[in-house]
N, C-alpha and C positions, 0 to 999 in steps of 0.2 A: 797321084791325087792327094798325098800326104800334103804337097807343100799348099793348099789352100788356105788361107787366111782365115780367121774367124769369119767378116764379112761373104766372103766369095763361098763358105762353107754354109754360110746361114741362109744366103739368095738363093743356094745351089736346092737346099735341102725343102725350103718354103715351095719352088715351084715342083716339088716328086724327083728331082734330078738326083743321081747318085754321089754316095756325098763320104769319103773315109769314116766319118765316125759324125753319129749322130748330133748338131750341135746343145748346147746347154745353157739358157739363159732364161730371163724372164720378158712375156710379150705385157705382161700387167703392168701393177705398182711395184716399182722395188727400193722405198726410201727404206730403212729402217733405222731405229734411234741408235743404236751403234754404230753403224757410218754416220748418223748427224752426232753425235758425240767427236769420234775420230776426227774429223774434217772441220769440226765447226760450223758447216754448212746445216741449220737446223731446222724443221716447221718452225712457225708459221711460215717466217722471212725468205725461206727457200721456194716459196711459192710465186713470188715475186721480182726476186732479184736474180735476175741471168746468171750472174759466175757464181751464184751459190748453187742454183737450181745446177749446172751444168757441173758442178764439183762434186755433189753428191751424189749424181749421176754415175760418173766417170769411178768413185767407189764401190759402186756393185760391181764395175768391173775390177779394178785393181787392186782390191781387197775382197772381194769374194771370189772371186774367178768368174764371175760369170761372162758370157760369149758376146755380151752387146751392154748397152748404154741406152737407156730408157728415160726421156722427161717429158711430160708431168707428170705431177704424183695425184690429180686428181681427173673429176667428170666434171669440173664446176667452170673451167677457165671459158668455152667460149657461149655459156649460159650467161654468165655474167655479163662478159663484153655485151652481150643483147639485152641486157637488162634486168636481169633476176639478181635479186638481194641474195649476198654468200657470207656465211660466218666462216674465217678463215681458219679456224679448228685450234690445234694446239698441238706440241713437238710431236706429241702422237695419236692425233686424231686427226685424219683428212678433212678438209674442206666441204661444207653442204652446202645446198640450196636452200634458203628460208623464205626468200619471197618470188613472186612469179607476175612480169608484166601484162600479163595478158588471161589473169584470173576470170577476170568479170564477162574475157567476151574477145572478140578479133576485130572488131571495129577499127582500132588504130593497129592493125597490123602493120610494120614497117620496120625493113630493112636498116639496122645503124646507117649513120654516113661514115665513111671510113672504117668499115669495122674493124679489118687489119690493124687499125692503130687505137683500140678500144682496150680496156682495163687490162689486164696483164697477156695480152695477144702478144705487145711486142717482147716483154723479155722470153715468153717461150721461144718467140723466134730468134730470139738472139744466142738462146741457149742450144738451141740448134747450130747457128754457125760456131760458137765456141766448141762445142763436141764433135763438128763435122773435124776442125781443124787439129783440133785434140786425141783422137783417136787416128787421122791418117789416113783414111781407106782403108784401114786394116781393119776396125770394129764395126760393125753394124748403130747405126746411131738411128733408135726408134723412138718415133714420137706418139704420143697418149694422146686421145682427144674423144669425149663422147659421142656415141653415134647419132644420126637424124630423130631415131624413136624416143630417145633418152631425152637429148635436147627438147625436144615438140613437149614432152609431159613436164619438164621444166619452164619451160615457161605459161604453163597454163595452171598446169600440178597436176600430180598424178592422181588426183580423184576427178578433178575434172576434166584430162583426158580420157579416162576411162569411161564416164558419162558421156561423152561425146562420143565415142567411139560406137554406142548404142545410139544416143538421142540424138546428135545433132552432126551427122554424117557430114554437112558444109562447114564446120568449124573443125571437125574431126583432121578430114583432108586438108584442107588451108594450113593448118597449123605443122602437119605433114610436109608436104610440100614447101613450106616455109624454112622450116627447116635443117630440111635436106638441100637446098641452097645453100645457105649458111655453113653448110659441113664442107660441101665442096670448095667452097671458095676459101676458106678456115685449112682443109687437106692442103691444097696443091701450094700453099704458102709454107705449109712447113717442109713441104719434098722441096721447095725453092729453096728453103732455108739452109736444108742439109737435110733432111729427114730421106734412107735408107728404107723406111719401112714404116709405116701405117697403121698402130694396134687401135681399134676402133672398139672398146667394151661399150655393148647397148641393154645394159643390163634390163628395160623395161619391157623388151623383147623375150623375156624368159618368159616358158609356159607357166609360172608362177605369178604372172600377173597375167598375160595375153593369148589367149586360149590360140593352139595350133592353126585353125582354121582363119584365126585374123591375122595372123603370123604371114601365112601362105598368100589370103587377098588383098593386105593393106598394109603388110611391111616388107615385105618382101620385095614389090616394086620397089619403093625409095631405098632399098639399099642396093639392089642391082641400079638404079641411078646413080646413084654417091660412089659405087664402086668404078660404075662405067666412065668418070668424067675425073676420076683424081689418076696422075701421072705415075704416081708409085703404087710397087703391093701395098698391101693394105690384108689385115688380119683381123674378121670379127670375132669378136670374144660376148657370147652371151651366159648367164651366170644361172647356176641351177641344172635341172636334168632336163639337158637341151633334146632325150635319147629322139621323143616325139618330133621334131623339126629337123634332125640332119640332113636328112635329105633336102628341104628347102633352103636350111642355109648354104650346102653345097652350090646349090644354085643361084646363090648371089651376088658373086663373081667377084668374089676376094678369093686371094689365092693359099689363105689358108685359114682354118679356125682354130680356135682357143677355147677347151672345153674341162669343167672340172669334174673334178673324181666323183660327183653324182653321177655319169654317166659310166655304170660301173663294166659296161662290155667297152670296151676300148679298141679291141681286137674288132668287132663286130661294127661298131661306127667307122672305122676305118674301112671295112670293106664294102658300106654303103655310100663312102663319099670316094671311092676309089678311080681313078682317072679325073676328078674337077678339082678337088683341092688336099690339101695335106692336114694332119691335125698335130696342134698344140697343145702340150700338155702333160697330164694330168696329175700333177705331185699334189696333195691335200696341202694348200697354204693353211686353212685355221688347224688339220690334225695332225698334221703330220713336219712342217715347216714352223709352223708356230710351238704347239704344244707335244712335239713330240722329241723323240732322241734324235742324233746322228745314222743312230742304226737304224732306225724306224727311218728317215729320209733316206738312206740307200736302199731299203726295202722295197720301198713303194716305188722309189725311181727304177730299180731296177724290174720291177713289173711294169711299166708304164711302156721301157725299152722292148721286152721280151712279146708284149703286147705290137711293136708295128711305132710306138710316136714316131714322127717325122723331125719336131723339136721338143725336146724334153724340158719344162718348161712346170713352175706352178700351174695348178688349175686357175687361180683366181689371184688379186691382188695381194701382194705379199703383205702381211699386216705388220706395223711397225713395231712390233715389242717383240717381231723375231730375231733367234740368236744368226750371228754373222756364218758361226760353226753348221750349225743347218744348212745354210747356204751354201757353204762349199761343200758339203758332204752331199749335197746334188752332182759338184762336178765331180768329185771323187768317184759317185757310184758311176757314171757313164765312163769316166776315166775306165776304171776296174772291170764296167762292161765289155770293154775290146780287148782287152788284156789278153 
């Protein structure tokens, strides 16, 4: 079982299979401004332009060690194609949302024409085939893309999906439903493209904005829809102390989650989602990847391991002003794990 590949290690490990050594990469964001320095591949313009986006990819792998190759580096790309205004941030500040098509109401609710070929859809997809062919079959090549919950409150806003979600249960759902179309048909483009693997962060889904109960009745469905109809795994990542919804998310038929070190039994969520999906995770990106030592990142990763992770893995999007060193003192401690 040695001679497995990163990729055939990382497909092995996502579905519970038994795998030599646990793999080690990031299912989030993992641009940071020292590979956009090294590479010259930098924000903004790496947002946009394919062999950038796909070169600064391909540096978490061959300068940090890590196990896969991950693009985009935001939640904005196919908010925008649909129409929501995006400030493209700066070398190190991600991409937002600032305006929302469908503020005032769902009246002209309507599907782009072409969306496939809308505001920067195609160079992600191009920067999938460039990674597919770049890495060989030998690396994991995962694609980023926000989930149905996330997208639905972008294009209305998140106060006035929330208000919906009380007051106007026909715009609530519509907008839902809308959605989550748009993500499937958005997913199986980039598993066309080359995409291996599917990391889906729905961040608005955390019980920090969406109480468990609506979690279970009204998100829940659409993301067992989105999962049931896109061709590749697929990984949701929701952000926050997901500890209240494990069990539901196990149930929404992604074959693994991504969860951050809020959820501090690790050990304990594992044995609640045991037999339906594997978990991702949990190194502290802002405490421990960001703002902390080498030895603090083998610390924590090597609890994460001794805990059960399946992939070891930041909890949350890696933040750009983290050191490179950090980064590999992730693969170092699961290296030293098997020792």
């Amino acid at each position: 079982m040695s001679d497995l590949n990163m990729k055939e290690r990382f497909l092995k490990a996502l579905k519970g299979e038994e795998v030599d050594k646990v793999p080690v990469l990031s299912v989030t964001q993992t641009a940071i401004v020292e590979l956009m320095d090294k590479t010259g591949a930098a924000w903004p313009a790496a947002h946009s332009d394919a062999k950038l986006m796909a070169e600064l990819a391909y540096a978490s792998y061959e300068v940090c060690g890590l196990e896969g190759v991950r693009a985009p580096y935001c939640l904005t790309v196919l908010a925008q194609a649909m129409g929501c205004e995006v400030n493209m941030g700066t070398k190190n500040r991600q991409p937002s949302v600032t305006g929302h098509p469908y503020q005032d109401g769902i009246a002209n609710l309507k599907m782009p024409d072409n969306l496939l070929s809308q505001g920067r859809i195609p160079a992600v997809l191009e920067a999938m085939k460039i990674l597919k062919e770049k890495t060989d079959g030998k690396v994991p090549v995962i694609a980023g893309m926000e989930g149905p919950i996330t997208l639905a409150s972008d294009l209305c806003g998140v106060k006035k999906f929330m208000k919906w979600s009380i007051k106007d249960k026909a715009s609530y759902n519509a907008i839902l439903d809308f959605a989550t179309e748009a993500c499937i048909t958005y997913a199986n483009a980039l598993a066309d493209a080359g995409a291996d693997v599917i990391s889906v962060p729905d961040p608005v889904c955390s019980p920090d904005l969406m109480s468990p109960d609506a979690f279970k009745a009204d998100l829940k469905p659409r993301l067992q829809k989105f999962a049931a109809a896109v061709k590749v795994p697929m990984i949701l990542h929701i952000c926050g102390d997901v500890t209240a919804i494990i069990p539901d998310m196990a149930d929404c038929g992604f074959v693994s989650i991504s969860i951050e070190e809020k959820v501090k039994d690790l050990a304990g969520a594992k044995a609640k989602v045991a037999g339906k999906v594997t978990i991702c995770g949990n190194v502290s990106s802002p405490f421990s990847l960001l703002q902390g030592t080498p030895e603090k990142v083998k610390e924590d990763a090597k609890k994460a391991l001794e805990a059960g992770v399946d992939v070891l893995a930041p909890g949350c999007g890696i933040a750009p002003d983290t050191k490179i060193s950090n980064l590999q003192a992730m693969v170092e401690a699961r290296n030293e794990f098997y020792k």
